[in-house]
C-alpha positions in Angstrom: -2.1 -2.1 -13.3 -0.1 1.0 -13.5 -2.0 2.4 -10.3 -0.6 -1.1 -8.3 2.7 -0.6 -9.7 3.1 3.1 -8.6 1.6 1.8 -5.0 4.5 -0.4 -5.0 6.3 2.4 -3.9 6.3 2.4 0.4 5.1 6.5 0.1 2.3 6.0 -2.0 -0.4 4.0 -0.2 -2.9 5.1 -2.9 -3.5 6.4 -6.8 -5.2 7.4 -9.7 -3.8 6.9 -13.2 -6.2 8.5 -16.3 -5.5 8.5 -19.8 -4.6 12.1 -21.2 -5.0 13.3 -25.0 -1.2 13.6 -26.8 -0.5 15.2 -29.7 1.9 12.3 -30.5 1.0 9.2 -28.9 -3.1 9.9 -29.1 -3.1 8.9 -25.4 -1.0 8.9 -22.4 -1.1 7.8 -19.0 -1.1 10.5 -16.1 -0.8 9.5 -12.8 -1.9 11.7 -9.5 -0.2 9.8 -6.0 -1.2 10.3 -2.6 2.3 10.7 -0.8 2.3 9.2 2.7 5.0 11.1 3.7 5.1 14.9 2.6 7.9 15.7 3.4 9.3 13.9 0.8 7.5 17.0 -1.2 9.5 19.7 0.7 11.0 21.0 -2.4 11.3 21.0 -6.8 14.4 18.5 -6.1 12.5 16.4 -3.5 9.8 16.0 -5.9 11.4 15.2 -8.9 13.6 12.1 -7.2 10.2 11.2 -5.5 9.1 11.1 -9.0 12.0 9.7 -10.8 12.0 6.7 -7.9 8.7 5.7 -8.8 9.0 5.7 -12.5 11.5 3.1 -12.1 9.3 1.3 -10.1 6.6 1.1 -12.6 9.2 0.1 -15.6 10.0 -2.7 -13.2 6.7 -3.6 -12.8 5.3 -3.0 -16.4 8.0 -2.4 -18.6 8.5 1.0 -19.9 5.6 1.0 -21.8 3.1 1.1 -19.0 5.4 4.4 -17.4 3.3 7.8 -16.9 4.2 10.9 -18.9 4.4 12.2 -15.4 3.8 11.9 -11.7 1.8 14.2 -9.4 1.7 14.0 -6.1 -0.9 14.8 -3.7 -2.0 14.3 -0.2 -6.0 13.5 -1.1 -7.5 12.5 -3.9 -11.2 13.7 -5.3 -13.8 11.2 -4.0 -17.3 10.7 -3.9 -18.4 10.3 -0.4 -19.1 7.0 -1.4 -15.6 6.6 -1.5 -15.0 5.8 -5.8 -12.2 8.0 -7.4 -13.2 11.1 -9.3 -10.8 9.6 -12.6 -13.3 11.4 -15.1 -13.0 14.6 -13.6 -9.0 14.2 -13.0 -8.9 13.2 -16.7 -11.0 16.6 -17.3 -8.5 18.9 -15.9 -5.7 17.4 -16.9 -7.0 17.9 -20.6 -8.0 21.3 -19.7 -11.6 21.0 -19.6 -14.4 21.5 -17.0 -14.5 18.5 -14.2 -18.1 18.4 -14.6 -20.7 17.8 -11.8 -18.8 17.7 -8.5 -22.0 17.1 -6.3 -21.0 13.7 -5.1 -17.4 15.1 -4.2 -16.8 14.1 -0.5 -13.9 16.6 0.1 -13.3 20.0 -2.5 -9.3 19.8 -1.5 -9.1 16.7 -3.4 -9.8 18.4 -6.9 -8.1 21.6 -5.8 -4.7 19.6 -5.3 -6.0 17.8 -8.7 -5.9 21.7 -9.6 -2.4 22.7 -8.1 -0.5 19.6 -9.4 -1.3 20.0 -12.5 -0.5 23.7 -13.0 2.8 23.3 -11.0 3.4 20.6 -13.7 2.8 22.8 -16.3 5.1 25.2 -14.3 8.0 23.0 -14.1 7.4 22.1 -17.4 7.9 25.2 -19.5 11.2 25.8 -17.5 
């Protein structure tokens, strides 16, 4: 449900949401966007209203409580060539951990932008 409700948003024709370990909350949703448009990514501002936009969209949708702890945009996500999502191994490195096998992967610049997105999180984060 969060997934569609981010989609709702006329840049993002797909996503994947995972749930991510909090010290506070136990578990919290994290969600990585394709951006049609990446221009819209063109800077830290550009992103952050990108972001802000559609975390309005999903509290529309869903109500706060279905709202990610954050955002991340990308322009491909991991897939097996089969076409299926990667979420386990997006969960894995937003937790920190190793992605696991990555033999089925149909495209390695999926997981690296998984990669990049979350350290530029972590980045903008800690400023």
């Amino acid at each position: 449900e969060i997934e569609e409700a981010v989609c709702v948003h006329a840049n993002m024709p797909e996503a994947a949401v995972v749930g991510v370990q909090d010290a506070v909350k136990g578990q919290v949703p994290l969600a990585f966007a394709v951006a049609k448009d990446a221009s819209q990514l063109a800077d830290e501002h550009a992103r952050s209203a990108l972001e802000h936009q559609v975390l309005e969209l999903v509290d529309k949708q869903l109500g706060a409580i279905g709202r990610p702890a954050r955002v991340h945009f990308v322009t491909l996500l991991p897939k097996t060539r089969s076409g299926k999502v990667l979420r386990r191994s997006i969960q894995a490195l937003a937790e920190g951990r190793d992605p696991g096998d990555l033999t089925t992967l149909d495209d390695p610049a999926g997981i690296d932008q998984i990669r990049d997105a979350i350290a530029q999180g972590s980045r903008s984060a800690s400023h």
